[in-house]
N, C-alpha and C positions, 0 to 999 in steps of 0.2 A: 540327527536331531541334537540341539545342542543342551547342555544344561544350564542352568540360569542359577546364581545362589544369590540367596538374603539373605541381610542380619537383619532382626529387628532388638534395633537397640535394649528399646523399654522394655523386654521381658527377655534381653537379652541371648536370645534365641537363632541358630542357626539354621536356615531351611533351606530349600533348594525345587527345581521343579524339573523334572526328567521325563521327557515324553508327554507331557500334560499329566504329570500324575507331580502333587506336591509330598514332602518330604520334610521332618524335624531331626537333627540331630540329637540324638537321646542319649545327654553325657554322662548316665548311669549306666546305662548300657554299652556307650561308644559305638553307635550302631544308627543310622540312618533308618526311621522308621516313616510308614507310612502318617500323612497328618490329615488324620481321619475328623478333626475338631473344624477342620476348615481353618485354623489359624491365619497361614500365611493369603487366601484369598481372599479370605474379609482383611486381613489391611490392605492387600492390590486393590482390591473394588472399592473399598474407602480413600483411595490415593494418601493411606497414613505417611505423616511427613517421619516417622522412626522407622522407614522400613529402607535400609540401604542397599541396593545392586552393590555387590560386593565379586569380586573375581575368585576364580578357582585356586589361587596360589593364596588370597588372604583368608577363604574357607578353609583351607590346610593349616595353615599358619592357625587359626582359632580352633581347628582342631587337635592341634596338638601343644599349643596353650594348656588345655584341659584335661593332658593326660598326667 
């Protein structure tokens, strides 16, 4: 199975989806946590135009931006 990451610009937010399970990266934590709020599927299901397919090399890259 593969992974899939998001940014969503507007809240600035980096997520991801592994297995059918979605994910927030939590830059107080630095720690990939479950996204229990629904965030990233209410913008999938809304086709929000701030939500970008982003690759696993620029999810790193924004990951470590933020350390």
């Amino acid at each position: 199975m593969s992974i899939e990451y998001y940014h969503i610009r507007d809240l600035d937010i980096l997520t991801k989806v592994d297995d059918f399970v979605p994910y927030f990266y939590n830059k107080k934590n630095n720690k990939w946590e479950v996204d229990q709020e629904d965030i990233l599927l209410d913008r999938m299901s809304e086709l929000d135009t701030s939500l970008d397919l982003i690759t696993e090399e620029e999810a790193l890259k924004m990951i470590e931006s933020n350390k």
